[in-house]
C-alpha positions as CSV (number, residue, x, y, z in Angstrom):
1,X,-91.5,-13.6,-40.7
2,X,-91.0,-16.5,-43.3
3,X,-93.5,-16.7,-46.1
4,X,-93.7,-20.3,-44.7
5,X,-94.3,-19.3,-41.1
6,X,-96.9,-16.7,-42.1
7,X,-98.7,-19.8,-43.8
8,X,-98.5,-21.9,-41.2
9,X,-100.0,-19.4,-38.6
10,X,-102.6,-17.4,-40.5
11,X,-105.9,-19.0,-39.7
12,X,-107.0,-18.2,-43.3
13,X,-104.3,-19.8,-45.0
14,X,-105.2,-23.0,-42.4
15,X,-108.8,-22.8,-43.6
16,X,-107.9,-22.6,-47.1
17,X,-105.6,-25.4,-47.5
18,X,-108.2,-27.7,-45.3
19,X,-110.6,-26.7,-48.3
20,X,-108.4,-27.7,-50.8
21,X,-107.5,-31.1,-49.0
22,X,-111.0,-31.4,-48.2
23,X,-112.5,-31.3,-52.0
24,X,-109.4,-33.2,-53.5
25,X,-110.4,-36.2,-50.4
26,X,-113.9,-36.0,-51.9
27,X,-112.8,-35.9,-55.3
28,X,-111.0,-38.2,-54.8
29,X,-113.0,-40.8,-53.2
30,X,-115.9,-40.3,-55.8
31,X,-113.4,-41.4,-58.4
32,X,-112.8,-44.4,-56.3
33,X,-115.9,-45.1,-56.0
34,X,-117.1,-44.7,-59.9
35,X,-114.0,-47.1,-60.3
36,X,-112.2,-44.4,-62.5
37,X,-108.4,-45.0,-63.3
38,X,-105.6,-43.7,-60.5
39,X,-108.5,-42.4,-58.3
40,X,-107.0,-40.2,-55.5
41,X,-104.9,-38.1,-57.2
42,X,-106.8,-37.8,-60.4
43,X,-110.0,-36.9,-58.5
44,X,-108.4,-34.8,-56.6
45,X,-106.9,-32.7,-59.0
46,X,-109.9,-32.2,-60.9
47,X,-112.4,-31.4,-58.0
48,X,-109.9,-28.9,-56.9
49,X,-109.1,-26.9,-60.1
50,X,-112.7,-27.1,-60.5
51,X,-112.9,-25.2,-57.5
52,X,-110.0,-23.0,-58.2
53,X,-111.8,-21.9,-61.4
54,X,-114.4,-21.1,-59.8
55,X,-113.1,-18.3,-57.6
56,X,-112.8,-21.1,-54.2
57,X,-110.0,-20.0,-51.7
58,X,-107.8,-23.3,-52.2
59,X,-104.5,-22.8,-51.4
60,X,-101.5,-25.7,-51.4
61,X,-98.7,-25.8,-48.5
62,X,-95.6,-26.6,-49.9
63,X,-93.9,-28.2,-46.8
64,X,-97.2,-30.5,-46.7
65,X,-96.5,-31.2,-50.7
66,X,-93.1,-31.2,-50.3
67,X,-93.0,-34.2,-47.5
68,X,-95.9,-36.1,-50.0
69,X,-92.9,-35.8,-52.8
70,X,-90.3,-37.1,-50.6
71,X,-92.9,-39.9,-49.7
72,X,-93.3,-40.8,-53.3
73,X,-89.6,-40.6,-53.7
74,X,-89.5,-43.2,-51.2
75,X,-92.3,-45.4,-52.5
76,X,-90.5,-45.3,-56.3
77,X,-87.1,-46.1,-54.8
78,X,-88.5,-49.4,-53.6
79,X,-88.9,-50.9,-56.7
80,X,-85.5,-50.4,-57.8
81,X,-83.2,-53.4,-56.7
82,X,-79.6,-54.5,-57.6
83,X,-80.9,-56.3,-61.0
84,X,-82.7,-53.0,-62.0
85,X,-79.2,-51.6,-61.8
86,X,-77.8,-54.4,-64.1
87,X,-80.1,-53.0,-66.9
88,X,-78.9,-49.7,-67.6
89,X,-76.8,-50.5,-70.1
90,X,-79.5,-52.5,-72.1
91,X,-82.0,-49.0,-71.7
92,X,-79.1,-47.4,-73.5
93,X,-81.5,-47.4,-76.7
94,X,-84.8,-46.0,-75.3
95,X,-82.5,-43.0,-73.7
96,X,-81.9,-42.5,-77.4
97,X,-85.3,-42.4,-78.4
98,X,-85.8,-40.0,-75.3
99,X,-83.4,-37.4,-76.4
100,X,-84.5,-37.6,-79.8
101,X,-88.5,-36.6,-78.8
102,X,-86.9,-34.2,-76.2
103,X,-85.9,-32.3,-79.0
104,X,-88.2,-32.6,-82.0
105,X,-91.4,-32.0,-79.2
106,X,-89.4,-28.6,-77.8
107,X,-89.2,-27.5,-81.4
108,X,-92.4,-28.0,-82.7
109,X,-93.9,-26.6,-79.4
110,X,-91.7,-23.2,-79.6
111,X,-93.3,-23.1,-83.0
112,X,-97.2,-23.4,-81.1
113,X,-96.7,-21.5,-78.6
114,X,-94.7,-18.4,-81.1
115,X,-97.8,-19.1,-83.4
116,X,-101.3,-19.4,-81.3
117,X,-100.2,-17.8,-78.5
118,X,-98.4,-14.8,-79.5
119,X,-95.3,-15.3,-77.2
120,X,-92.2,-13.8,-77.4
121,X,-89.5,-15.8,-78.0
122,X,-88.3,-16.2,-74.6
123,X,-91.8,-16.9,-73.1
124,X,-92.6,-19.8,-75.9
125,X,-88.8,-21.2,-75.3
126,X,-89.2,-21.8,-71.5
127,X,-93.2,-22.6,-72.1
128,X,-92.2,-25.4,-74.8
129,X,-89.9,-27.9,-72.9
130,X,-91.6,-31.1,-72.0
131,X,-90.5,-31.2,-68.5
132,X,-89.4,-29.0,-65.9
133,X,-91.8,-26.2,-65.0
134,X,-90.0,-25.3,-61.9
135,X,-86.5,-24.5,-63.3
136,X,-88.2,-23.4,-66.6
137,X,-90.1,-20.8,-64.7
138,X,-87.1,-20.1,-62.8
139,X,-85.1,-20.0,-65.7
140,X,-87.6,-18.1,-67.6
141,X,-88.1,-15.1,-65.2
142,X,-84.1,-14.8,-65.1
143,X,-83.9,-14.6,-69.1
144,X,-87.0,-12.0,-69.3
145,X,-89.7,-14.4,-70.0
146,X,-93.3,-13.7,-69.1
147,X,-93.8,-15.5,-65.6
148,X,-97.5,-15.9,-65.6
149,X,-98.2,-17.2,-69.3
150,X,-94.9,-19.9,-68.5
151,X,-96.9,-21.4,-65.6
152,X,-99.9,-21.8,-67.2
153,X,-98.5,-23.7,-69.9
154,X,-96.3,-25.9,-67.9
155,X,-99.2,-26.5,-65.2
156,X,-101.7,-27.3,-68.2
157,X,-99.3,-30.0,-70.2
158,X,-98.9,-31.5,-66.5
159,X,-102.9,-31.4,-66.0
160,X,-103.7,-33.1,-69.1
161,X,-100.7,-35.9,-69.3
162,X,-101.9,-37.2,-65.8
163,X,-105.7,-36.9,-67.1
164,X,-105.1,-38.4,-70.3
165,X,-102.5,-41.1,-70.7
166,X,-104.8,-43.2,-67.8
167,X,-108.0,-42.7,-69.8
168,X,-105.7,-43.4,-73.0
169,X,-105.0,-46.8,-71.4
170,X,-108.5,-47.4,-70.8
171,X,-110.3,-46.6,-73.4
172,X,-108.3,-46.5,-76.3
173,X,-105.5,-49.4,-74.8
174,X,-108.2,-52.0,-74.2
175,X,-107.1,-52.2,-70.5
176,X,-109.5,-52.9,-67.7
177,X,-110.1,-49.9,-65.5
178,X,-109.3,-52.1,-62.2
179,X,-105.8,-52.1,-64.0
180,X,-104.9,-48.1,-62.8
181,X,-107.3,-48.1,-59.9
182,X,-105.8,-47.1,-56.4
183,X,-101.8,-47.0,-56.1
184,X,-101.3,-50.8,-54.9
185,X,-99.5,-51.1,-51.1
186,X,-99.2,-52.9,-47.8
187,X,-102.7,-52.6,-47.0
188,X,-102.4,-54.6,-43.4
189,X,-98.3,-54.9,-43.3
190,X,-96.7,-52.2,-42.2
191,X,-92.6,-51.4,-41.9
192,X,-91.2,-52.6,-38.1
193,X,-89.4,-49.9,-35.9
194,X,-85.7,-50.5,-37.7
195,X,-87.3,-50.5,-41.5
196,X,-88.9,-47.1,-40.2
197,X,-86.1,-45.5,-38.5
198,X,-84.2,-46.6,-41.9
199,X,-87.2,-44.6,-43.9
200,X,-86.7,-41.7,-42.1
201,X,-83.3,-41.2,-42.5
202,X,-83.6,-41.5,-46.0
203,X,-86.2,-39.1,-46.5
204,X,-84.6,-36.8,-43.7
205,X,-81.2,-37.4,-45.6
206,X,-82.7,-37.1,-49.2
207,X,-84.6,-33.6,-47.9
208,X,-80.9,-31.8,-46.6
209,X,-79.1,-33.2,-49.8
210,X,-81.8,-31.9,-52.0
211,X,-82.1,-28.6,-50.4
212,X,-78.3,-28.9,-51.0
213,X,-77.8,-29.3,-54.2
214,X,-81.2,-27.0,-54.9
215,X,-82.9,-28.8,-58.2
216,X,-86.4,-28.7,-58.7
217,X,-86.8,-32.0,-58.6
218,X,-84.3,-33.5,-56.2
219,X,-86.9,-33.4,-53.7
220,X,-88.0,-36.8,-55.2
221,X,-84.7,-37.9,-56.8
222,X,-83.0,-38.4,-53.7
223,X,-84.9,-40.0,-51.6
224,X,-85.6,-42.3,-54.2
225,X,-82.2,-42.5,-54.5
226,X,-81.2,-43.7,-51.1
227,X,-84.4,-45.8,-50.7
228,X,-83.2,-48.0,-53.3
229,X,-80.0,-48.3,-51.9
230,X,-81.9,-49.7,-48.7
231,X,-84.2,-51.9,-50.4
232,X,-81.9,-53.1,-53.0
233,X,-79.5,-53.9,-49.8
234,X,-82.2,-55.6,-48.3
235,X,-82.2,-53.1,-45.3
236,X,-85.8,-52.4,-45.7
237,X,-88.2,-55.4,-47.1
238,X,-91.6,-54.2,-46.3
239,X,-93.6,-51.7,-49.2
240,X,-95.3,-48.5,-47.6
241,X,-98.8,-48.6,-46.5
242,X,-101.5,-47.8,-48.9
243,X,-102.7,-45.2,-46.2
244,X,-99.9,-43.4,-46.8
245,X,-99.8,-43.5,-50.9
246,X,-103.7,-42.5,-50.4
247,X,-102.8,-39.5,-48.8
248,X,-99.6,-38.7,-51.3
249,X,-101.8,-38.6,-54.0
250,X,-104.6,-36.7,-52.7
251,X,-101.8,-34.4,-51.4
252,X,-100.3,-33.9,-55.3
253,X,-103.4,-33.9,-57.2
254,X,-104.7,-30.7,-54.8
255,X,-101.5,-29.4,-55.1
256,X,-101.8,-29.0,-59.4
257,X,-105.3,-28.5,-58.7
258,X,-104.6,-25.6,-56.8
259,X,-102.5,-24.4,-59.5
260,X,-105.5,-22.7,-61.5
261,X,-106.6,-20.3,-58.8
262,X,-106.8,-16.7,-59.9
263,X,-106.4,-17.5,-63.2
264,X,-108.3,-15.1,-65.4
265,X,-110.3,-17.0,-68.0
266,X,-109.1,-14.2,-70.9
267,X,-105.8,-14.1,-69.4
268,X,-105.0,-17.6,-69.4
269,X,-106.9,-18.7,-73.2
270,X,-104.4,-18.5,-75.4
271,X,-101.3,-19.8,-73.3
272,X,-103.8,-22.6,-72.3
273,X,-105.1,-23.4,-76.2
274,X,-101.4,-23.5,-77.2
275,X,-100.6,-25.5,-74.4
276,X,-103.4,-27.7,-75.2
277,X,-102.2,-28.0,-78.7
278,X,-98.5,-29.3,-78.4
279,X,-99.6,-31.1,-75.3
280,X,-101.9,-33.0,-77.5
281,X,-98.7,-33.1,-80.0
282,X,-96.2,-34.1,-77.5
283,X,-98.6,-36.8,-76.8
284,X,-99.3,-38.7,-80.0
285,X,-95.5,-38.0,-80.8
286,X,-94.6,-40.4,-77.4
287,X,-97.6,-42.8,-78.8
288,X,-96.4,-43.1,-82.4
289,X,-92.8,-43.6,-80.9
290,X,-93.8,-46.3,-78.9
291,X,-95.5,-48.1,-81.6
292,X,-92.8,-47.7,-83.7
293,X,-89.8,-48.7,-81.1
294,X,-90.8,-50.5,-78.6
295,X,-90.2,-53.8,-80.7
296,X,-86.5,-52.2,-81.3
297,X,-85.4,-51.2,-78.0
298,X,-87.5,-54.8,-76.5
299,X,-89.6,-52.6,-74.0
300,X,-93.2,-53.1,-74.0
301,X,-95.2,-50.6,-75.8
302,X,-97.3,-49.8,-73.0
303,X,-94.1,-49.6,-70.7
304,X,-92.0,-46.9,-73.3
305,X,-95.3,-44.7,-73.7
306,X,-95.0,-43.9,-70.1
307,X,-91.6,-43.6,-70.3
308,X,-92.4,-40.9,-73.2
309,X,-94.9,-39.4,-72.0
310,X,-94.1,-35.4,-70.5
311,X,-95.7,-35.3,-67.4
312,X,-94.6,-35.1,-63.9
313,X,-91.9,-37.6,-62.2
314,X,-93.8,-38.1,-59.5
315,X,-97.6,-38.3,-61.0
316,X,-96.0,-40.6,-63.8
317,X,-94.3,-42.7,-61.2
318,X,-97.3,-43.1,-59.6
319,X,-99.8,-43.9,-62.5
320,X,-96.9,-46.8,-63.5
321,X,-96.7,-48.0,-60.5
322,X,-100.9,-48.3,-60.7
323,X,-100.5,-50.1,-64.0
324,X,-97.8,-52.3,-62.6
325,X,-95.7,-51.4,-65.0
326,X,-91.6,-51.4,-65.0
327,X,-91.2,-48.2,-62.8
328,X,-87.8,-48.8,-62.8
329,X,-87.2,-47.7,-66.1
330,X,-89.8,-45.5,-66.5
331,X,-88.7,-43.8,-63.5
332,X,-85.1,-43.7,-65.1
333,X,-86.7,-42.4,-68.3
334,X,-88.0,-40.0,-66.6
335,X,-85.1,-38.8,-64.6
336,X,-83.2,-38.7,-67.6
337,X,-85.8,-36.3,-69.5
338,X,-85.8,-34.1,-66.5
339,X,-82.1,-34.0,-65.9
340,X,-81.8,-33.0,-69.9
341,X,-84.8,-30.4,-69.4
342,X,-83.1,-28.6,-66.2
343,X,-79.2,-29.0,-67.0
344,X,-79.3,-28.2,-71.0
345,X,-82.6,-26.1,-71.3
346,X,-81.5,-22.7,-69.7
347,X,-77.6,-23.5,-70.8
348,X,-78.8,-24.1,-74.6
349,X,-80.9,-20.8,-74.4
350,X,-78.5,-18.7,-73.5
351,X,-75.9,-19.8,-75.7
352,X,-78.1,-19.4,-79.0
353,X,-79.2,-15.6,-77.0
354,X,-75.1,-15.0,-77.4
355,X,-74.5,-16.4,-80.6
356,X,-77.7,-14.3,-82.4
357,X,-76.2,-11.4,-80.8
Protein backbone atom coordinates (compact mmCIF):
# COMPACT_ATOMS: atom_id res chain seq x y z
CA UNK A 1 0.00 0.00 0.00
CA UNK A 2 0.89 3.77 -0.96
CA UNK A 3 2.04 6.00 1.78
CA UNK A 4 -0.80 8.17 0.34
CA UNK A 5 -3.43 5.44 0.48
CA UNK A 6 -2.40 4.46 4.07
CA UNK A 7 -3.17 8.23 4.87
CA UNK A 8 -6.14 8.41 3.38
CA UNK A 9 -7.62 5.25 5.15
CA UNK A 10 -6.08 5.28 8.60
CA UNK A 11 -8.74 6.67 10.89
CA UNK A 12 -5.80 8.32 12.87
CA UNK A 13 -4.27 10.05 10.19
CA UNK A 14 -8.20 11.30 9.28
CA UNK A 15 -8.43 12.58 12.85
CA UNK A 16 -5.19 14.17 12.85
CA UNK A 17 -5.41 16.18 9.77
CA UNK A 18 -9.14 17.30 10.86
CA UNK A 19 -7.18 18.69 13.96
CA UNK A 20 -4.85 20.42 12.10
CA UNK A 21 -7.50 21.98 9.72
CA UNK A 22 -9.63 22.52 12.59
CA UNK A 23 -7.11 24.92 14.78
CA UNK A 24 -5.66 26.57 11.55
CA UNK A 25 -9.91 27.43 10.68
CA UNK A 26 -9.92 28.81 14.28
CA UNK A 27 -6.76 30.44 14.00
CA UNK A 28 -7.52 31.67 11.37
CA UNK A 29 -10.76 33.23 11.96
CA UNK A 30 -9.57 34.86 15.29
CA UNK A 31 -7.03 36.74 13.14
CA UNK A 32 -10.00 37.83 11.03
CA UNK A 33 -11.72 38.86 13.48
CA UNK A 34 -8.81 40.92 15.54
CA UNK A 35 -8.48 42.46 11.87
CA UNK A 36 -4.72 41.22 11.69
CA UNK A 37 -2.98 41.37 8.17
CA UNK A 38 -3.55 38.12 5.58
CA UNK A 39 -5.87 36.49 8.28
CA UNK A 40 -6.45 32.84 7.18
CA UNK A 41 -3.30 31.66 6.35
CA UNK A 42 -1.30 33.69 8.85
CA UNK A 43 -3.63 32.45 11.70
CA UNK A 44 -3.52 29.42 10.69
CA UNK A 45 -0.11 28.79 10.52
CA UNK A 46 0.57 30.10 13.81
CA UNK A 47 -2.27 28.33 15.81
CA UNK A 48 -1.09 25.19 14.25
CA UNK A 49 2.66 25.20 14.96
CA UNK A 50 1.59 26.27 18.20
CA UNK A 51 0.04 23.16 18.49
CA UNK A 52 2.73 21.22 16.83
CA UNK A 53 5.12 22.50 19.50
CA UNK A 54 3.24 21.54 21.83
CA UNK A 55 3.21 17.73 21.23
CA UNK A 56 -0.66 17.96 19.29
CA UNK A 57 -1.11 15.13 16.64
CA UNK A 58 -1.42 17.59 13.52
CA UNK A 59 -0.58 16.09 10.56
CA UNK A 60 -0.86 17.82 6.78
CA UNK A 61 -2.15 15.67 3.57
CA UNK A 62 -0.30 16.44 0.77
CA UNK A 63 -2.89 15.61 -2.03
CA UNK A 64 -5.28 18.14 0.09
CA UNK A 65 -2.17 20.82 0.07
CA UNK A 66 -1.23 19.84 -3.08
CA UNK A 67 -4.89 20.71 -4.89
CA UNK A 68 -4.80 24.15 -2.47
CA UNK A 69 -1.32 24.94 -4.58
CA UNK A 70 -2.70 24.21 -7.75
CA UNK A 71 -5.73 26.51 -6.66
CA UNK A 72 -3.38 29.31 -5.88
CA UNK A 73 -1.61 28.64 -9.09
CA UNK A 74 -4.82 29.24 -10.72
CA UNK A 75 -5.85 32.34 -8.73
CA UNK A 76 -2.07 34.03 -9.51
CA UNK A 77 -2.38 33.10 -13.24
CA UNK A 78 -5.48 35.38 -13.41
CA UNK A 79 -3.78 38.36 -12.98
CA UNK A 80 -1.45 37.91 -15.66
CA UNK A 81 -2.84 39.27 -19.10
CA UNK A 82 -1.31 39.91 -22.57
CA UNK A 83 0.08 43.58 -21.37
CA UNK A 84 1.81 41.81 -18.28
CA UNK A 85 3.50 39.90 -20.98
CA UNK A 86 4.63 43.13 -22.88
CA UNK A 87 6.65 44.04 -19.71
CA UNK A 88 9.21 41.56 -19.43
CA UNK A 89 11.56 43.21 -21.06
CA UNK A 90 11.28 46.45 -18.97
CA UNK A 91 11.70 43.99 -15.52
CA UNK A 92 14.96 43.17 -17.17
CA UNK A 93 16.60 45.38 -14.35
CA UNK A 94 14.98 44.14 -11.10
CA UNK A 95 15.94 40.34 -12.41
CA UNK A 96 19.38 41.93 -12.00
CA UNK A 97 18.94 43.16 -8.72
CA UNK A 98 17.37 39.60 -7.98
CA UNK A 99 20.33 37.58 -8.93
CA UNK A 100 22.63 39.89 -7.33
CA UNK A 101 20.81 39.35 -3.58
CA UNK A 102 20.34 35.65 -4.62
CA UNK A 103 23.97 35.50 -4.22
CA UNK A 104 25.35 37.91 -1.68
CA UNK A 105 22.19 36.47 0.91
CA UNK A 106 23.39 32.61 0.08
CA UNK A 107 26.86 33.68 0.96
CA UNK A 108 26.52 35.44 3.97
CA UNK A 109 24.00 32.76 5.16
CA UNK A 110 26.51 29.73 4.48
CA UNK A 111 28.71 31.95 6.72
CA UNK A 112 25.64 31.87 9.69
CA UNK A 113 24.68 28.85 9.46
CA UNK A 114 28.87 27.35 9.33
CA UNK A 115 29.24 29.84 12.37
CA UNK A 116 26.08 29.60 14.97
CA UNK A 117 25.00 26.48 13.95
CA UNK A 118 27.94 24.30 13.68
CA UNK A 119 26.99 22.78 10.18
CA UNK A 120 29.06 21.04 7.99
CA UNK A 121 29.54 22.48 4.91
CA UNK A 122 27.13 20.61 3.05
CA UNK A 123 24.21 21.04 5.66
CA UNK A 124 24.84 25.10 5.85
CA UNK A 125 25.10 25.06 1.72
CA UNK A 126 21.63 23.54 1.12
CA UNK A 127 20.27 25.35 4.59
CA UNK A 128 21.50 28.85 3.15
CA UNK A 129 19.64 29.40 -0.21
CA UNK A 130 16.75 31.76 -0.08
CA UNK A 131 14.31 29.67 -1.77
CA UNK A 132 13.75 26.15 -2.52
CA UNK A 133 13.36 23.90 0.47
CA UNK A 134 12.00 21.05 -1.36
CA UNK A 135 14.77 20.51 -4.00
CA UNK A 136 17.35 21.81 -1.39
CA UNK A 137 16.39 19.05 0.91
CA UNK A 138 16.27 16.80 -1.90
CA UNK A 139 19.34 18.05 -3.08
CA UNK A 140 20.84 18.05 0.22
CA UNK A 141 20.15 14.42 1.39
CA UNK A 142 21.72 13.30 -2.14
CA UNK A 143 25.06 15.39 -1.48
CA UNK A 144 25.28 13.98 2.36
CA UNK A 145 23.72 16.84 4.00
CA UNK A 146 21.95 16.54 7.36
CA UNK A 147 18.13 16.11 6.40
CA UNK A 148 16.56 17.19 9.62
CA UNK A 149 18.67 20.45 10.52
CA UNK A 150 17.99 21.43 6.38
CA UNK A 151 14.20 21.44 7.08
CA UNK A 152 14.21 23.33 9.95
CA UNK A 153 16.01 26.09 8.53
CA UNK A 154 14.17 26.21 5.27
CA UNK A 155 10.64 25.73 7.18
CA UNK A 156 11.81 28.60 9.74
CA UNK A 157 12.97 31.40 6.97
CA UNK A 158 9.44 30.46 5.24
CA UNK A 159 7.62 30.87 8.82
CA UNK A 160 9.01 34.16 9.57
CA UNK A 161 8.99 35.91 5.85
CA UNK A 162 5.13 35.20 5.71
CA UNK A 163 4.87 36.44 9.53
CA UNK A 164 6.98 39.37 9.13
CA UNK A 165 6.97 41.26 5.82
CA UNK A 166 2.78 41.78 6.55
CA UNK A 167 3.43 43.09 9.98
CA UNK A 168 6.53 44.96 8.30
CA UNK A 169 3.92 46.71 6.10
CA UNK A 170 1.81 47.52 8.91
CA UNK A 171 3.61 48.70 11.43
CA UNK A 172 6.76 49.94 10.20
CA UNK A 173 5.27 50.79 6.35
CA UNK A 174 2.52 53.06 7.66
CA UNK A 175 -0.13 50.93 5.84
CA UNK A 176 -3.57 50.45 7.17
CA UNK A 177 -4.16 46.93 8.38
CA UNK A 178 -7.52 46.60 6.14
CA UNK A 179 -4.77 46.95 3.37
CA UNK A 180 -3.49 42.85 3.83
CA UNK A 181 -6.75 41.71 5.40
CA UNK A 182 -8.54 38.60 3.66
CA UNK A 183 -7.20 37.56 0.03
CA UNK A 184 -9.76 39.87 -2.11
CA UNK A 185 -12.32 37.59 -4.63
CA UNK A 186 -15.68 37.09 -6.16
CA UNK A 187 -17.48 37.07 -3.01
CA UNK A 188 -21.20 36.57 -4.83
CA UNK A 189 -19.88 35.91 -8.70
CA UNK A 190 -18.85 32.83 -9.32
CA UNK A 191 -17.27 31.20 -12.78
CA UNK A 192 -20.34 29.69 -15.26
CA UNK A 193 -20.20 26.01 -16.33
CA UNK A 194 -17.59 26.71 -19.61
CA UNK A 195 -15.18 29.16 -17.32
CA UNK A 196 -15.22 26.09 -14.87
CA UNK A 197 -14.77 23.23 -17.16
CA UNK A 198 -11.83 25.66 -18.65
CA UNK A 199 -10.43 25.87 -14.74
CA UNK A 200 -10.32 22.31 -14.51
CA UNK A 201 -8.46 21.46 -17.33
CA UNK A 202 -5.93 23.74 -16.42
CA UNK A 203 -5.43 22.68 -13.09
CA UNK A 204 -5.97 18.91 -14.24
CA UNK A 205 -3.41 19.79 -17.19
CA UNK A 206 -1.02 21.88 -15.00
CA UNK A 207 -1.06 18.75 -12.24
CA UNK A 208 0.07 15.82 -15.19
CA UNK A 209 2.64 18.36 -16.68
CA UNK A 210 4.04 19.13 -13.30
CA UNK A 211 4.17 15.58 -12.11
CA UNK A 212 5.91 15.40 -15.55
CA UNK A 213 8.51 17.47 -15.46
CA UNK A 214 8.89 16.68 -11.44
CA UNK A 215 10.03 20.40 -9.90
CA UNK A 216 9.20 21.31 -6.61
CA UNK A 217 7.38 23.95 -7.47
CA UNK A 218 5.73 23.29 -10.74
CA UNK A 219 2.77 22.33 -8.87
CA UNK A 220 2.00 26.12 -8.82
CA UNK A 221 3.92 27.19 -11.90
CA UNK A 222 1.85 25.51 -14.32
CA UNK A 223 -1.27 25.93 -13.58
CA UNK A 224 -0.50 29.47 -13.26
CA UNK A 225 0.94 29.06 -16.39
CA UNK A 226 -2.04 27.96 -18.42
CA UNK A 227 -4.53 30.03 -16.34
CA UNK A 228 -3.02 32.98 -17.75
CA UNK A 229 -3.09 31.81 -21.01
CA UNK A 230 -6.99 31.54 -20.45
CA UNK A 231 -7.55 34.69 -18.87
CA UNK A 232 -5.16 36.66 -20.86
CA UNK A 233 -7.21 34.96 -24.00
CA UNK A 234 -10.27 36.06 -22.45
CA UNK A 235 -11.46 32.41 -22.22
CA UNK A 236 -12.14 32.74 -18.55
CA UNK A 237 -13.36 36.47 -17.22
CA UNK A 238 -14.65 35.70 -13.82
CA UNK A 239 -11.93 35.77 -10.53
CA UNK A 240 -12.28 32.66 -8.12
CA UNK A 241 -14.51 32.84 -5.24
CA UNK A 242 -13.28 34.04 -1.96
CA UNK A 243 -14.61 30.74 -0.48
CA UNK A 244 -12.32 29.07 -2.24
CA UNK A 245 -8.99 31.46 -1.56
CA UNK A 246 -10.38 31.09 2.25
CA UNK A 247 -9.94 27.61 2.27
CA UNK A 248 -6.39 27.72 0.21
CA UNK A 249 -4.97 29.68 2.70
CA UNK A 250 -6.20 27.97 5.73
CA UNK A 251 -5.05 24.84 3.82
CA UNK A 252 -1.18 26.30 3.35
CA UNK A 253 -0.79 28.05 6.59
CA UNK A 254 -1.67 24.40 8.52
CA UNK A 255 0.37 22.88 6.15
CA UNK A 256 3.87 24.96 7.41
CA UNK A 257 2.26 24.95 10.66
CA UNK A 258 2.39 21.40 10.71
CA UNK A 259 5.84 21.58 9.76
CA UNK A 260 7.17 21.92 13.50
CA UNK A 261 5.73 18.72 14.85
CA UNK A 262 8.22 16.49 16.68
CA UNK A 263 10.63 18.93 16.60
CA UNK A 264 12.78 18.65 19.69
CA UNK A 265 13.20 21.96 21.30
CA UNK A 266 17.33 21.17 21.87
CA UNK A 267 17.39 19.55 18.55
CA UNK A 268 16.04 22.17 16.56
CA UNK A 269 17.83 25.58 18.67
CA UNK A 270 20.66 26.23 16.91
CA UNK A 271 19.45 25.41 13.17
CA UNK A 272 16.44 27.61 14.17
CA UNK A 273 18.71 30.71 15.83
CA UNK A 274 20.85 30.62 12.67
CA UNK A 275 17.95 30.41 10.70
CA UNK A 276 16.59 33.23 12.54
CA UNK A 277 19.64 35.16 12.03
CA UNK A 278 20.22 35.30 8.18
CA UNK A 279 16.40 35.24 7.89
CA UNK A 280 16.49 38.44 9.69
CA UNK A 281 19.55 39.31 7.21
CA UNK A 282 18.00 38.18 4.12
CA UNK A 283 15.30 40.43 5.08
CA UNK A 284 16.77 43.94 5.65
CA UNK A 285 19.14 43.05 2.64
CA UNK A 286 15.60 42.86 0.28
CA UNK A 287 14.44 46.14 2.37
CA UNK A 288 17.68 48.22 1.89
CA UNK A 289 17.55 46.99 -1.83
CA UNK A 290 14.27 48.27 -2.33
CA UNK A 291 15.01 51.52 -0.92
CA UNK A 292 17.91 51.89 -2.81
CA UNK A 293 16.41 50.57 -6.37
CA UNK A 294 13.21 50.85 -6.74
CA UNK A 295 13.58 54.55 -8.05
CA UNK A 296 16.21 52.83 -10.68
CA UNK A 297 14.37 49.97 -11.96
CA UNK A 298 10.72 52.39 -11.74
CA UNK A 299 8.99 49.71 -9.47
CA UNK A 300 7.48 50.78 -6.41
CA UNK A 301 9.32 50.26 -3.24
CA UNK A 302 6.66 48.41 -1.65
CA UNK A 303 6.16 46.31 -4.96
CA UNK A 304 10.22 45.22 -5.32
CA UNK A 305 10.34 44.32 -1.41
CA UNK A 306 7.93 41.56 -2.10
CA UNK A 307 9.50 40.75 -5.09
CA UNK A 308 12.81 40.41 -2.72
CA UNK A 309 11.65 39.04 -0.12
CA UNK A 310 12.60 34.90 0.31
CA UNK A 311 9.53 33.36 1.13
CA UNK A 312 7.32 30.98 -0.46
CA UNK A 313 5.69 31.50 -4.20
CA UNK A 314 2.66 30.68 -3.23
CA UNK A 315 2.36 32.47 0.47
CA UNK A 316 4.13 35.58 -1.30
CA UNK A 317 1.67 35.52 -4.12
CA UNK A 318 -0.92 35.52 -1.88
CA UNK A 319 0.03 38.30 0.66
CA UNK A 320 0.59 40.60 -2.81
CA UNK A 321 -2.31 39.77 -4.09
CA UNK A 322 -3.78 41.03 -0.35
CA UNK A 323 -1.91 44.22 -0.74
CA UNK A 324 -3.08 44.63 -4.20
CA UNK A 325 0.08 44.83 -5.28
CA UNK A 326 1.61 43.97 -9.06
CA UNK A 327 1.56 40.15 -8.62
CA UNK A 328 2.51 39.94 -11.97
CA UNK A 329 5.87 40.85 -11.44
CA UNK A 330 6.29 39.75 -8.19
CA UNK A 331 5.03 36.52 -9.15
CA UNK A 332 7.76 36.63 -12.05
CA UNK A 333 10.32 37.74 -9.49
CA UNK A 334 9.60 35.09 -7.74
CA UNK A 335 9.62 32.39 -10.31
CA UNK A 336 12.77 33.67 -11.36
CA UNK A 337 14.52 33.33 -7.78
CA UNK A 338 13.15 29.88 -7.53
CA UNK A 339 14.08 28.67 -10.97
CA UNK A 340 17.81 30.08 -10.10
CA UNK A 341 17.58 28.34 -6.45
CA UNK A 342 16.48 24.72 -8.03
CA UNK A 343 18.35 24.76 -11.54
CA UNK A 344 21.91 26.40 -10.33
CA UNK A 345 21.92 25.56 -6.48
CA UNK A 346 22.57 21.69 -6.56
CA UNK A 347 24.60 22.16 -10.17
CA UNK A 348 26.91 25.05 -8.54
CA UNK A 349 27.52 22.66 -5.41
CA UNK A 350 28.66 20.03 -7.06
CA UNK A 351 30.88 21.60 -9.31
CA UNK A 352 32.95 23.57 -6.53
CA UNK A 353 32.71 19.67 -4.56
CA UNK A 354 34.76 18.57 -7.91
CA UNK A 355 36.96 21.39 -8.35
CA UNK A 356 38.21 21.33 -4.32
CA UNK A 357 38.80 17.79 -4.94
Amino acid sequence: VSPVVHVAIEPRAVRNVLLSLGIGSAGGYMFYRWHMPLPWMLGSMIFVSAAALMGAPVRRYMPLRNIMIIVLGILVGSFFTAEVFKQLVAWSGAALIMLGYVAVTTVISLAVFRRIAFMDRTTAYFSSTPGGLGVMVIAGEQAGGDTQQIPIAHATRVFLVVLCVPLYFVFAGDIDPGAVRPVPGSVTGYPDHRETLILLVCGLSGYLIAARIGLAFSQFLAPLILAGFAYALGWVQTPLPAPVITVAQIVIGSAIGTQFRGMRLVRMFRPAIAACIATAIMLVIAAALARITAPWVGIEEQTLLLALAPGGLAEMSLIAISMNADLAFIATMHILRITLISGAGPAFFQYVRKRSR
